[in-house]
MIGU-772222 format. One record per residue: z, x, y of N, C-alpha, C in turn; residue in three letters. Coordinates in steps of 0.05 Angstrom, whole numbers, plus 5000, padded with zeros to 4 digits. Atoms other than C-alpha are relative to their C-alpha. Example, Ala and Ser with C-alpha at 12.3 -4.5 7.8 and 13.67 -1.06 7.14 Angstrom:
BEGIN
500050184976515652464910500050185024Ala;499949844976514352734979501449855022Ser;
% end
This chain:
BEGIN
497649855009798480596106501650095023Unk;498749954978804280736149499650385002Unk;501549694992802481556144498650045008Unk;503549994995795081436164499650045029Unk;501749844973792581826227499749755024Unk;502350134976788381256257502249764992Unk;499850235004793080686235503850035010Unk;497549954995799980566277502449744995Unk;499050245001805480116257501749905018Unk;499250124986809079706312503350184995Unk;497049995006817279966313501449744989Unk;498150234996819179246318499349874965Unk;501450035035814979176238502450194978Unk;498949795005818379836220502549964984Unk;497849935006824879846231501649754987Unk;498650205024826679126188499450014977Unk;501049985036823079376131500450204997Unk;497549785003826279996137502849984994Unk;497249994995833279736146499349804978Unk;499250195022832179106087499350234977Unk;500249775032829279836034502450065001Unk;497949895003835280106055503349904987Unk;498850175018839479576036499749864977Unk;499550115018836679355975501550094973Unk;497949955018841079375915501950075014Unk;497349984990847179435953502049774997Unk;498650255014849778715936500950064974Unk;499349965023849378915868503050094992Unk;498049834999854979375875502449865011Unk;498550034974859379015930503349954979Unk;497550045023864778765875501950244991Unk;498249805021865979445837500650235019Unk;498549734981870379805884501750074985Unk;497749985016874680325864501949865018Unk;494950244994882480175860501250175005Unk;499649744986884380735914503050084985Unk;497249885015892480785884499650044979Unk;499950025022893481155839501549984979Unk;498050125017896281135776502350174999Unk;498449814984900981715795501549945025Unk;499650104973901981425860502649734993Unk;499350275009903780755821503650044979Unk;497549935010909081015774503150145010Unk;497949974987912581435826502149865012Unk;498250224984913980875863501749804991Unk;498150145016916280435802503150144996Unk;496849905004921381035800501649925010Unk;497950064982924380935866500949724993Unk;498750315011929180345852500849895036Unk;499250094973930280325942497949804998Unk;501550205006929079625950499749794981Unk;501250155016928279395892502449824987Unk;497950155009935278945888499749735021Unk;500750144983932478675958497349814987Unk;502950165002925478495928500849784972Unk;499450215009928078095871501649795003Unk;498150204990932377725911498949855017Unk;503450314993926077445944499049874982Unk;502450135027922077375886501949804977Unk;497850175026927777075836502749975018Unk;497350114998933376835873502049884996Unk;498350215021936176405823501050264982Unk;498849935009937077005780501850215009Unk;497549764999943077485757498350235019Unk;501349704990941678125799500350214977Unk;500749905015940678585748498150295001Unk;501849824994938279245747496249994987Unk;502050085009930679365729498850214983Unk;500849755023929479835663498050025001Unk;502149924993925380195655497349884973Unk;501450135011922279675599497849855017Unk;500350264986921479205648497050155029Unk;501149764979918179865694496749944989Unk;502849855017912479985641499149694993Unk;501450265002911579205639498049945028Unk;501450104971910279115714497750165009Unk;501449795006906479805707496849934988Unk;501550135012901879515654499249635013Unk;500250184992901078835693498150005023Unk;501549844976899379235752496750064993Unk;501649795005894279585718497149834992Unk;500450165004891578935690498949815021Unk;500150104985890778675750497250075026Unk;501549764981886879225782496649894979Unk;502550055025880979065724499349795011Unk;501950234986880178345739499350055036Unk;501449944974880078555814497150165001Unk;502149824992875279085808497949874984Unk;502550284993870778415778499249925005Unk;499850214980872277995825500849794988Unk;499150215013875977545787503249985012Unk;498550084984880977405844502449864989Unk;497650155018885776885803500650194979Unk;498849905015886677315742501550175014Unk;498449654985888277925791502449835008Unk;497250124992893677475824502550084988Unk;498450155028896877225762501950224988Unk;498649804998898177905743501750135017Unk;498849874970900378105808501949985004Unk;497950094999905077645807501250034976Unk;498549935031908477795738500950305012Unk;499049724993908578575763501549985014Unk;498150074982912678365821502349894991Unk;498350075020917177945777501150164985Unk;498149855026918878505726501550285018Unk;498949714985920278965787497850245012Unk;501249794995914179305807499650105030Unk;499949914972915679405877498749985015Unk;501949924984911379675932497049994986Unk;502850134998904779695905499849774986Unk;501150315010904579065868501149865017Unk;500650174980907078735929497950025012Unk;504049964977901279075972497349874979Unk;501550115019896678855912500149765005Unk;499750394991898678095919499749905021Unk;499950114979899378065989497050035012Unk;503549985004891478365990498749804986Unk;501150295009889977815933499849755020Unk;500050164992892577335976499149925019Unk;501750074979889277456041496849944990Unk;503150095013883277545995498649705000Unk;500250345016883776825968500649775023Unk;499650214968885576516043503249834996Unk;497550135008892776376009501950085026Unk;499149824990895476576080504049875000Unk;497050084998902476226074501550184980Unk;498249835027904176596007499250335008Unk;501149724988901077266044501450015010Unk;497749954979906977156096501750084987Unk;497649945009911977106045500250294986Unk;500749675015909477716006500150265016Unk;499849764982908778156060503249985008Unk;497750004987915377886094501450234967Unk;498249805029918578156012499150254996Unk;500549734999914778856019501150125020Unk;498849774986917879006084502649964991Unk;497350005017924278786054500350204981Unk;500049875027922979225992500150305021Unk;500749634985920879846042499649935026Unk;500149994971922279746111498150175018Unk;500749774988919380376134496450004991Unk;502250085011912380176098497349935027Unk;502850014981905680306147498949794986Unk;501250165010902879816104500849675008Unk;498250264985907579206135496749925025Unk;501149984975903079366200496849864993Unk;501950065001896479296176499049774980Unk;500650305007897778646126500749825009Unk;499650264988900478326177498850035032Unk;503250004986894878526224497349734989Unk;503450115005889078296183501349754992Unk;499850295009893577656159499449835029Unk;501150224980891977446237497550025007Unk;502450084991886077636241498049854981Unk;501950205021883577246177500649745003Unk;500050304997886876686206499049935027Unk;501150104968883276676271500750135023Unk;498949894982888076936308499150335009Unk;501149694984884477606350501750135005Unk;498549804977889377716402502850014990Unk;497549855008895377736354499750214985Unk;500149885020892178136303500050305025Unk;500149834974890378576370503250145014Unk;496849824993898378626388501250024978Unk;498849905024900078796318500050304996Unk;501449725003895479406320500550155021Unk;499349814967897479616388503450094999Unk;498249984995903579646367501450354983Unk;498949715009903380376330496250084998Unk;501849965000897380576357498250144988Unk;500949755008896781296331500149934972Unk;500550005022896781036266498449944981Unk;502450015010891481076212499649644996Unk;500650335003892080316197499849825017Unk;500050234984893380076257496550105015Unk;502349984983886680466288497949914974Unk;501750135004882980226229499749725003Unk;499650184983885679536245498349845025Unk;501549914962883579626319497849914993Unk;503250015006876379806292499849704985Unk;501050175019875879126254500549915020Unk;500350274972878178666326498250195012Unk;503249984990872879076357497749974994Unk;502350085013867278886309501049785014Unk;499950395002869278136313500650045038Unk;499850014968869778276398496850065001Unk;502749874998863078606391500350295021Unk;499549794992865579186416499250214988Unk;501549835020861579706375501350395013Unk;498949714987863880326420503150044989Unk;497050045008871380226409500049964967Unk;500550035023869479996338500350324992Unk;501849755017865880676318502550225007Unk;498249894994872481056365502150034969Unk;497550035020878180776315499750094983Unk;500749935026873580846260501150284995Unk;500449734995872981556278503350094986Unk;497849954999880681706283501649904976Unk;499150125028882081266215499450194977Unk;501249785022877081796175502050224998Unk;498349795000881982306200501950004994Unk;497350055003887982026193501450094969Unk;498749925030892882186122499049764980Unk;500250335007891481486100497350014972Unk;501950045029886681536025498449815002Unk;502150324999884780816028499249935029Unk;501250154969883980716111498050324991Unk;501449774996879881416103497949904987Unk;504449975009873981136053499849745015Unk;499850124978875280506089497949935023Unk;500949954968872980736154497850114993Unk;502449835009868381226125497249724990Unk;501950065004864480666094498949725024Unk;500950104980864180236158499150165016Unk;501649894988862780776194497650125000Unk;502449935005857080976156497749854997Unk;501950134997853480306171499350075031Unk;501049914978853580496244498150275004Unk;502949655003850381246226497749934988Unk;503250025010845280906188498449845014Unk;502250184976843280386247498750265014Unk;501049804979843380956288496850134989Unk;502749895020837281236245498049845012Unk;501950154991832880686281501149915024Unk;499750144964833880736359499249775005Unk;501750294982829380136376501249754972Unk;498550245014833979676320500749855012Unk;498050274993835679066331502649874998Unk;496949935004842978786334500649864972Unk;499750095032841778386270500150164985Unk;500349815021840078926235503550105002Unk;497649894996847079236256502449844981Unk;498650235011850278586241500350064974Unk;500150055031847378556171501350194988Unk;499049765016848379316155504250065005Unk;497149994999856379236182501349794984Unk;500350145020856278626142502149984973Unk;500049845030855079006079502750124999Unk;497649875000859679486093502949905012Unk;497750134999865978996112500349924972Unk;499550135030864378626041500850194982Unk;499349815019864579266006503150035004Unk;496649884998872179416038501949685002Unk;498350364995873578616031501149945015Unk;499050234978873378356093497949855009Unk;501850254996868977726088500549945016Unk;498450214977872777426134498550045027Unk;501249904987870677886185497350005001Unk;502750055008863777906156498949805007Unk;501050274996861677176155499150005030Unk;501449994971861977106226496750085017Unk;502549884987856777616242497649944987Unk;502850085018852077426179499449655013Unk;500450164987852976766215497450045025Unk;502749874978849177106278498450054997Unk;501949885005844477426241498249754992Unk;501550185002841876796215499349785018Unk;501250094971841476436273498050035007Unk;501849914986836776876303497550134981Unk;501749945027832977066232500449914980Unk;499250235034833676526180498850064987Unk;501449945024829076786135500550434991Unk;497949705006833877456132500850044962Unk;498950065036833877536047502350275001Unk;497649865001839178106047502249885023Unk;497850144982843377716105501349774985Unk;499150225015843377086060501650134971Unk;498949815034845177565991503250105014Unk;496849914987851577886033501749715001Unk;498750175001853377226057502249844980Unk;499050155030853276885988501850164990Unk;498549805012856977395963502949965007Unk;497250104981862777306020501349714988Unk;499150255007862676566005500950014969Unk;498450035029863876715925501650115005Unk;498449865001868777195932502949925016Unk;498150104987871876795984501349744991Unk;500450255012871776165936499249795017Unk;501850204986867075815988497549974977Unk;502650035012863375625924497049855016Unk;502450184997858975135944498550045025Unk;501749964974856875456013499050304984Unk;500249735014856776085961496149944984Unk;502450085015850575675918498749945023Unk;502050014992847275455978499050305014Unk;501649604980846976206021498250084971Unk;502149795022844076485951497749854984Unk;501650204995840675925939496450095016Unk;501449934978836976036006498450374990Unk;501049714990836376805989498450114966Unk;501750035027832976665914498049885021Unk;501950194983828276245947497950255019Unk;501449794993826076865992498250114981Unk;500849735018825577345935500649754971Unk;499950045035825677025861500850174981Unk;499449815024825977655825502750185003Unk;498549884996830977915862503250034983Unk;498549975014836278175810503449975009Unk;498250034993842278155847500649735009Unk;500050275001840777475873501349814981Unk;499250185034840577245797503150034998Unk;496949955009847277515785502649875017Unk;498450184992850977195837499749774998Unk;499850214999848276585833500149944971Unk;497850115024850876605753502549995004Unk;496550035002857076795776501249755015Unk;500150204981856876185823499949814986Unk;500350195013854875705776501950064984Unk;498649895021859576025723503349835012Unk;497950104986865475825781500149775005Unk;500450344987862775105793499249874969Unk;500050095020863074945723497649984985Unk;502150085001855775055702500050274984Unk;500649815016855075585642497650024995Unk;502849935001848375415628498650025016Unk;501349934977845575515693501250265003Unk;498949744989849876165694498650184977Unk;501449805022846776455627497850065006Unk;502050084998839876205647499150285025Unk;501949814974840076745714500650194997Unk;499049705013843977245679497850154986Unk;502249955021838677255631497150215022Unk;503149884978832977325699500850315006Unk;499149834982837177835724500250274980Unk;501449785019837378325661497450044995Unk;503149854998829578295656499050145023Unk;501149914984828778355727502050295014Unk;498949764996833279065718502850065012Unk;497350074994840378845737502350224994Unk;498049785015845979435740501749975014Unk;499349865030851179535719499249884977Unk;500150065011848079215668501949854974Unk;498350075020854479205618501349825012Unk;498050204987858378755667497749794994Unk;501250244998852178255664500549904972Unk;499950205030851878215588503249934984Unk;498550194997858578115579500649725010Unk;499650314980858977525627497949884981Unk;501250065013852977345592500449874970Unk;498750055027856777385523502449764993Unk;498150164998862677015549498349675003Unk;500450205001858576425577498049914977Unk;501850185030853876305514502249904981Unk;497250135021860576285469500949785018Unk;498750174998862875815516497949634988Unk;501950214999856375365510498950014963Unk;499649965032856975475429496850164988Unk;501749775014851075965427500450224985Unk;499249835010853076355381497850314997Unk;502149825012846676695367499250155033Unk;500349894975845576935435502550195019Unk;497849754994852677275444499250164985Unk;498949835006851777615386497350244999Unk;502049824986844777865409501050255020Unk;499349874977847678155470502650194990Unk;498149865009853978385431498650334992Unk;502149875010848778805395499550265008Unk;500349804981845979105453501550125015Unk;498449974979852079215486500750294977Unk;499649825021853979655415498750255001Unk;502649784994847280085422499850135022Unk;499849854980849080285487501550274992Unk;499049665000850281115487503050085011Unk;497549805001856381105519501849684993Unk;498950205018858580385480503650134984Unk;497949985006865580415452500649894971Unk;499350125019868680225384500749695004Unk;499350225002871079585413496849754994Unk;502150145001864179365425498649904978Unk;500450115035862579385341501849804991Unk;497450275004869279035335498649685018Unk;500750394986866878355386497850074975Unk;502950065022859778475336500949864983Unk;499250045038863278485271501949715006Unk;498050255005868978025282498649665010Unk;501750254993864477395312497350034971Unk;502250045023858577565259501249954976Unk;498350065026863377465200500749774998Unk;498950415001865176775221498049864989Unk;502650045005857376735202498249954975Unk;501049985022854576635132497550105006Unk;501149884991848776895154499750185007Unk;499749674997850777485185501950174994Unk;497349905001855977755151498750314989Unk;501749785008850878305118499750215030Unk;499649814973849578465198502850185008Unk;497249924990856578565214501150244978Unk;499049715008857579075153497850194999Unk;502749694991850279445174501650105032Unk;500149934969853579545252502950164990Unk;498849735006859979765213500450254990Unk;501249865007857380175178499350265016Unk;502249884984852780455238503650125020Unk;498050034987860580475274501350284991Unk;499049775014862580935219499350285004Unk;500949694995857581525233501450055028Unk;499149934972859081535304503550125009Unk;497049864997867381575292501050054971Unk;499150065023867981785221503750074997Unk;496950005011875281985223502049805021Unk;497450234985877781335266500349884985Unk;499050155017882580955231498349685000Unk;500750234992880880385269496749874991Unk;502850085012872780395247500550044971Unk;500150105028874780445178501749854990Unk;499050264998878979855183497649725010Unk;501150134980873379545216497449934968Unk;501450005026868279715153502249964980Unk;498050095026874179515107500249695005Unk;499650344989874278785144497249954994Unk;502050105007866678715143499150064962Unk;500250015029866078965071501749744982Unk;498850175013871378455052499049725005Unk;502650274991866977905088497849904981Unk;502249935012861178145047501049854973Unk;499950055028864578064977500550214979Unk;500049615013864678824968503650095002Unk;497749965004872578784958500450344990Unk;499949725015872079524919499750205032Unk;501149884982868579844980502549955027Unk;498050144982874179475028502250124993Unk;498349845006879479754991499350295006Unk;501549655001876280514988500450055037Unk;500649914971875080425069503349925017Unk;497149904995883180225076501750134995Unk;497149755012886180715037498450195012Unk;500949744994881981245073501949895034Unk;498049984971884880945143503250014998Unk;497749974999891880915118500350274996Unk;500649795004890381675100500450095023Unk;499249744971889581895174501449825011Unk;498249994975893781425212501749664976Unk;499350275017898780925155501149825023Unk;498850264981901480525221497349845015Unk;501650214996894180295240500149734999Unk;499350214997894979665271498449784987Unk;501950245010888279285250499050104969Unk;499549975030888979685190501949934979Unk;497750145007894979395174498549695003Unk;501650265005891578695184498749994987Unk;501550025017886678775151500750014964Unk;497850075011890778885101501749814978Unk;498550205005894878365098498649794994Unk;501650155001889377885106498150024964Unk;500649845030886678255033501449864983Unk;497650045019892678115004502049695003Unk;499450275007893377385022498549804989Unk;501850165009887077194995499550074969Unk;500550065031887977424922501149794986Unk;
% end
């Protein structure tokens, strides 16, 4: 036992099975970052209209100039917002897609910084030039110019321009967290940990957790004087993937395996980089490699569904989703979703609506979650009885939402129980008569007599 009197364990034993406890389950997480602007932040800025005659005269130059109502506000708003969800998945193309529509209806400053972040994400760096070039257009005066067209050279290789980008407003929070990212990739760890330092302090929200969470892989090497530099590697790694910079990352998980190929949290980071970076297929072999270590390892499973899920392989993506919920997988609700989506795609029906189920019975579950139950189990001759026991079960939990007794007015009408269907929409037109799926429901009533 490593506590035991008479029995001593080596440092050099120690401190890698110290530093891989300390990292495990941290993959798990690497995806669900928050979405530092806020939504306060986001609307102010839709106010200001400076700019915004310049930014659609990048983005649409064919059309009328036109001012940008405030319809068009609460579209790019909602697009935005839309956008931020599939990101905070990792579902890189949807986030775009949106991105670009918010930009189109006028959403200015942060839905350019949003796209021009997608796009370094995604290695799109030509459409990252033009995006950034239309944010400083939109806001000249924009700290944010500095540091996306920093990291767009240093994700393209380029060190020593990304290096005179950042030198070029030194004192400032982006450009010294900046800095700190060409001193990782220099190996410069002193100067690194400096910038960091000065970034935590700085006004800056997003360079402040940022920095904070790179710099808190260096406080936790520090924790094991006699560490090795892999370990450093791995644990700065981690913490680049978390603030999405693979780019940066890779490299060093490169080093680490070099000199420790049988590294199972160096290969799990990696893979991770390579999905996120759409290096699928170097994405299946790193996690590949880092299943193979560990088997049970739950986080493993889950990327390498989401991997197969990206390379066109649903049943190999259900199949580890599946390992990865027994072997205790969290957030859990993001797995069985994905889970839900790829069995519907592979016509299992009976296995979404399992997981639908469980997704329902969760404590802090939502009404929508009875709605996917009910509305797929109704398609069902078989389960159409389930679908009005869950609305039913929907009912205690919100008895005065319109929407759940629209919900038991649709599955009762499934059933055959037309009387009971009526009774449960005239009680929702009661508290709210413009209910929307009460109003469907409805209508759908009243086209089948």
């Amino acid at each position: 036992m490593i506590g035991s009197a008479s029995v001593k364990i080596p440092l050099r034993i120690v401190v890698p099975i110290a530093v891989a406890l300390a990292m495990s389950g941290a993959a798990a997480t690497l995806f669900l970052w928050q979405i530092h602007t806020s939504i306060s932040t986001i609307e102010s800025s839709f106010q200001s209209q400076g700019g915004t005659r310049n930014l659609l005269r990048n983005i649409l130059p064919s059309r009328p100039q036109t001012p940008v109502d405030s319809a068009s506000l609460s579209e790019a708003l909602m697009e935005l917002r839309q956008g931020e969800i599939f990101e905070l998945r990792g579902e890189w193309k949807q986030a775009q897609e949106h991105y670009e529509k918010s930009v189109q209806r006028g959403g200015g400053t942060p839905a350019l910084k949003k796209l021009a972040s997608i796009e370094l994400q995604r290695r799109q760096y030509d459409s990252a030039k033009r995006t950034i070039r239309a944010l400083s257009d939109a806001n000249p005066k924009s700290s944010d110019t500095v540091l996306l067209l920093g990291l767009l050279a240093l994700r393209s290789g380029d060190v020593r321009g990304a290096a005179s980008v950042f030198g070029r407003t030194p004192n400032s929070p982006e450009s010294q967290y900046g800095s700190a990212l060409v001193a990782i990739t220099q190996g410069d760890h002193d100067t690194a940990r400096k910038q960091l330092t000065l970034g935590v302090a700085g006004d800056d929200a997003t360079v402040r957790t940022y920095a904070k969470t790179i710099l808190a892989a260096y406080e936790e090497f520090a924790l094991f004087p006699n560490g090795q530099d892999i370990h450093l590697l791995t644990l700065l790694s981690r913490a680049l993937a978390q603030v999405n910079e693979c780019e940066t990352a890779l490299p060093l998980l490169q080093t680490v395996i070099l000199k420790q190929e049988r590294y199972r949290d160096a290969w799990i980071v990696k893979g991770y980089c390579e999905f996120v970076s759409e290096r699928l297929p170097e994405a299946l072999t790193s996690l590949e490699e880092a299943y193979s270590l560990d088997p049970e390892k739950a986080e493993t499973q889950y990327f390498l569904a989401r991997t197969h899920a990206a390379l066109g392989d649903p049943q190999n993506a259900v199949t580890f989703l599946q390992y990865s919920l027994l072997n205790g997988f969290t957030p859990q609700r993001d797995a069985r979703e994905l889970l839900i989506r790829y069995a519907q795609e592979l016509g299992n029906t009976e296995l979404a609506l399992e997981q639908l189920k469980i997704l329902a019975d969760l404590k802090d579950s939502d009404l929508r979650a009875y709605e996917q139950y009910v509305l797929l189990a109704i398609t069902l001759p078989d389960h159409t009885t389930d679908a009005l026991a869950l609305a039913k079960k929907a009912l205690v939990r919100w008895p005065g939402d319109a929407s759940a007794l629209a919900l038991a007015a649709r599955a009762s009408f499934a059933t055959g129980n037309t009387d009971d269907a009526q009774k449960y929409l005239e009680s929702a037109f009661r508290i709210d008569p413009k209910n929307q799926k009460a109003l469907e429901v409805g209508e759908m009533m009243r086209k089948t007599k």
